[in-house]
C-alpha positions as CSV (number, residue, x, y, z in Angstrom):
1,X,15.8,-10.1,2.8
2,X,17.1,-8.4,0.1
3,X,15.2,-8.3,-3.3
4,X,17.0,-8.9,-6.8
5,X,15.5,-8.4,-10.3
6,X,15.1,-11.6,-12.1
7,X,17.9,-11.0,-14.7
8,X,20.2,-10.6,-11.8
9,X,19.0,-13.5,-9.9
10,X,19.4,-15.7,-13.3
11,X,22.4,-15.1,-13.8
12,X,23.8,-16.0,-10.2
13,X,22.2,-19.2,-10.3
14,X,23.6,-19.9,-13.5
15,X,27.0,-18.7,-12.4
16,X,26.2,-21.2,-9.5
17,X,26.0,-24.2,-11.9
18,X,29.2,-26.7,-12.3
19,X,28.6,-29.6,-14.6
20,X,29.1,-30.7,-17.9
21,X,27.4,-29.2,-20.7
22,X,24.4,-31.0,-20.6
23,X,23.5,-31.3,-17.8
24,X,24.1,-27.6,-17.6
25,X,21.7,-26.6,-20.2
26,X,18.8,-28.5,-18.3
27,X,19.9,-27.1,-15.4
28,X,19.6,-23.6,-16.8
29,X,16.5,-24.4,-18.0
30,X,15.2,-25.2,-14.3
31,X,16.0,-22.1,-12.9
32,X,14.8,-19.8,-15.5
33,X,11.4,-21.8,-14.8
34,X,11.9,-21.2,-10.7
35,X,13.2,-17.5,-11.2
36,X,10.0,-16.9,-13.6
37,X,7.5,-18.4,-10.5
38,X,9.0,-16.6,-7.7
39,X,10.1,-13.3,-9.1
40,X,6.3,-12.6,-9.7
41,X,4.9,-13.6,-6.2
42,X,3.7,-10.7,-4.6
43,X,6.1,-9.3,-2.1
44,X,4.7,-9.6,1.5
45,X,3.1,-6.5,2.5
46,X,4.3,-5.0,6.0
47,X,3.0,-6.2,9.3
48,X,1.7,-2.7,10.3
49,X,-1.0,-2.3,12.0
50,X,-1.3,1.3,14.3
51,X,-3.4,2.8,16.6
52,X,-4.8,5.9,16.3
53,X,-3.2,8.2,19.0
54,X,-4.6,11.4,21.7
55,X,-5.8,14.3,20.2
56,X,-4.4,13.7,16.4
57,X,-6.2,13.4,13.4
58,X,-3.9,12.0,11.6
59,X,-2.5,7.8,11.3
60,X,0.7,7.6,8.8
61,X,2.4,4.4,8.4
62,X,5.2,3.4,6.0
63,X,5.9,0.7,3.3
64,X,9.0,-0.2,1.8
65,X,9.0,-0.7,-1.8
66,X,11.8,-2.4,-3.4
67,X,14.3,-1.3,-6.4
68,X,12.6,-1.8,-9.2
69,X,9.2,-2.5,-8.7
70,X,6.2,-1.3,-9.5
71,X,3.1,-1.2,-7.5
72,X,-0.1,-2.9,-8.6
73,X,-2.3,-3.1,-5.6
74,X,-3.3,-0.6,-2.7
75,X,-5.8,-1.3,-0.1
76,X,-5.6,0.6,3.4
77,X,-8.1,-1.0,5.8
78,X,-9.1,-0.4,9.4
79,X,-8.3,-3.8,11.3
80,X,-9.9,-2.5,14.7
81,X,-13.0,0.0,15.6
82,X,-12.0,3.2,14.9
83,X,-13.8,6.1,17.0
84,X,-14.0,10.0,16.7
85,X,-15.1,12.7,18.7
86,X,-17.6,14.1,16.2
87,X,-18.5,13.6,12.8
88,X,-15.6,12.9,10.2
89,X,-14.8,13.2,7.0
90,X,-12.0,10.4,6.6
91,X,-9.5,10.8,3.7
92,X,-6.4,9.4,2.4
93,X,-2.6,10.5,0.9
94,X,-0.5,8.3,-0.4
95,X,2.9,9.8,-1.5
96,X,6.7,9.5,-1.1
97,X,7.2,11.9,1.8
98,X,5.0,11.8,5.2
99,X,1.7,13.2,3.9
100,X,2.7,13.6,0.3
101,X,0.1,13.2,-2.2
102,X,1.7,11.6,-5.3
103,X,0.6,8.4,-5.8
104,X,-2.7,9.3,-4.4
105,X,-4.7,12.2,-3.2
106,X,-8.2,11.5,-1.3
107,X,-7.2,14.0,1.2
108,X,-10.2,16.1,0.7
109,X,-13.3,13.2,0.3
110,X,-14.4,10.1,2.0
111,X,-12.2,7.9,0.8
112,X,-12.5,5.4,4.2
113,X,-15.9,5.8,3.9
114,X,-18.9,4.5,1.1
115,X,-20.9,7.1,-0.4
116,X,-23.7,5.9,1.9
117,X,-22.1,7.3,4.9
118,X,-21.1,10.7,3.8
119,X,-18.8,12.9,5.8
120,X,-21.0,12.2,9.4
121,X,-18.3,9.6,10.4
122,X,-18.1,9.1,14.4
123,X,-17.0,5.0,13.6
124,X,-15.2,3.4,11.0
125,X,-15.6,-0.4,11.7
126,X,-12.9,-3.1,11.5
127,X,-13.2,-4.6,8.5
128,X,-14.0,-1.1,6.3
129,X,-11.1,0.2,3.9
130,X,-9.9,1.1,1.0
131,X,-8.8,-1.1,-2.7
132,X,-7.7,-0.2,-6.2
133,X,-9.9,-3.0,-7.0
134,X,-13.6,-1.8,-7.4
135,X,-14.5,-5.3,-6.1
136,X,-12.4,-5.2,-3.1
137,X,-13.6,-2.0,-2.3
138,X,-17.3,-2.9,-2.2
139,X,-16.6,-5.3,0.1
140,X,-14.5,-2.9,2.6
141,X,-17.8,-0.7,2.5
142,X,-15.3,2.1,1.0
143,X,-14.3,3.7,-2.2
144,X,-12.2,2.7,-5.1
145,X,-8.8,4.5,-5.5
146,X,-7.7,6.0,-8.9
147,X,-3.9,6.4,-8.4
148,X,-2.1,9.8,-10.0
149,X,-1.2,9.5,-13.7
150,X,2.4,9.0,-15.2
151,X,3.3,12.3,-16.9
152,X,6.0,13.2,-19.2
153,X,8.1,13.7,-15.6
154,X,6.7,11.7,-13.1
155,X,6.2,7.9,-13.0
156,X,4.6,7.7,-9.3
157,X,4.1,4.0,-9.1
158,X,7.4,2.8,-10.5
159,X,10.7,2.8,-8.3
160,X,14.2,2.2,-10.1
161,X,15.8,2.8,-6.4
162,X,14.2,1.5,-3.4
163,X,11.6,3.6,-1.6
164,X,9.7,4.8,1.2
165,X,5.6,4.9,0.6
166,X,3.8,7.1,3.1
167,X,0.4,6.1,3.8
168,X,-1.6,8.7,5.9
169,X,-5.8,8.4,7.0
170,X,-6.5,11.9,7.9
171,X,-9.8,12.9,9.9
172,X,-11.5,16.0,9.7
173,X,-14.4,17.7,10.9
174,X,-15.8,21.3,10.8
175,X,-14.7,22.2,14.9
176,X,-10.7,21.7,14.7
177,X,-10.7,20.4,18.3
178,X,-12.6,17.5,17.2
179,X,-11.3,17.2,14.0
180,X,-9.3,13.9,15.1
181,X,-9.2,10.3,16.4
182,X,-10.4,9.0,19.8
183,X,-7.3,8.3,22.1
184,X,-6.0,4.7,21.6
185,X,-8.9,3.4,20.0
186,X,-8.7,1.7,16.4
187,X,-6.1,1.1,13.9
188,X,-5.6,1.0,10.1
189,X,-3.4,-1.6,8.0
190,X,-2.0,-0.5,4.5
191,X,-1.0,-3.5,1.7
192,X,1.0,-2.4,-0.9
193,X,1.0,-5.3,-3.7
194,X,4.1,-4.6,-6.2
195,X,5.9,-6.4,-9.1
196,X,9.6,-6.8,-9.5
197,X,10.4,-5.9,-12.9
């Protein structure tokens, strides 16, 4: 399904429109009401769901976001048991190549995990995850996510072309062999909430 800004969408239906002047103008009226309650629906996040795989530390899915849009919502959760080998440390990247770090860079901490747990992670259970949305977040059991800054160059959460997101969870620990995943066991979802502007 393709995605239009609002202008654009206005201005086909209104092109769409034969009748007389009046009943035009009411018309008009109508669909700038029904183009101002759908354009702000959130776009439906991806049906993503994927499982951890054999020997990899590393889970990266991907998220479309449409021509100008901006995001307004992140929350990454696990939607099945997730297992490791050893204790983890569990972090994040969210950026706009696989395992780039500009909208977001929790590669280093817990950020799957509360405070509570600290970096001894051997299960992340379904349910636990991530939110922009301090609220959210308590109730995943995991941390709130600041997103990167806009600078005078960069403007990470807006997109004026349409866009790939990378979402990665990254697991760590201090041996390198076990610094990874169990084999086909668990799985993380990301939703991505934007705004057409």
């Amino acid at each position: 399904m393709a995605h239009v800004s609002k202008l654009k969408l206005q201005e086909a239906l209104n092109k769409s429109i034969n009748a007389s002047a009046q009943h035009k103008k009411s018309l008009k009226a109508a669909y700038a009401d029904l183009v101002d309650s759908t354009a702000h629906k959130t776009i439906p996040h991806p049906d993503i769901s994927l499982l951890t795989t054999s020997g990899s530390g590393v889970v990266t899915m991907e998220v479309i976001q449409p021509a100008n849009s901006v995001i307004t919502e992140i929350m990454v959760l696990c939607t099945a048991d997730t297992s490791a080998p050893a204790a983890q440390q569990v972090g994040l990247r969210i950026g706009t190549t696989t395992g780039g770090q500009e909208i977001l860079d929790r590669s280093g901490d817990d950020a799957m995990t509360s405070a509570s747990f600290g970096n001894a992670i051997t299960v992340i259970k379904k349910g636990q995850g991530v939110s922009t949305h301090s609220k959210f977040a308590t109730q995943f059991s995991g941390s709130t996510l600041t997103l990167e800054p806009q600078t005078a160059t960069t403007t990470p959460l807006l997109a004026t072309a349409e866009r790939s997101i990378y979402v990665q969870v990254s697991a760590s620990a201090a041996s390198a062999v076990n610094g990874r995943f169990d084999t086909n066991t668990g799985a993380f979802k990301p939703i991505v909430h934007f705004e057409l502007l």
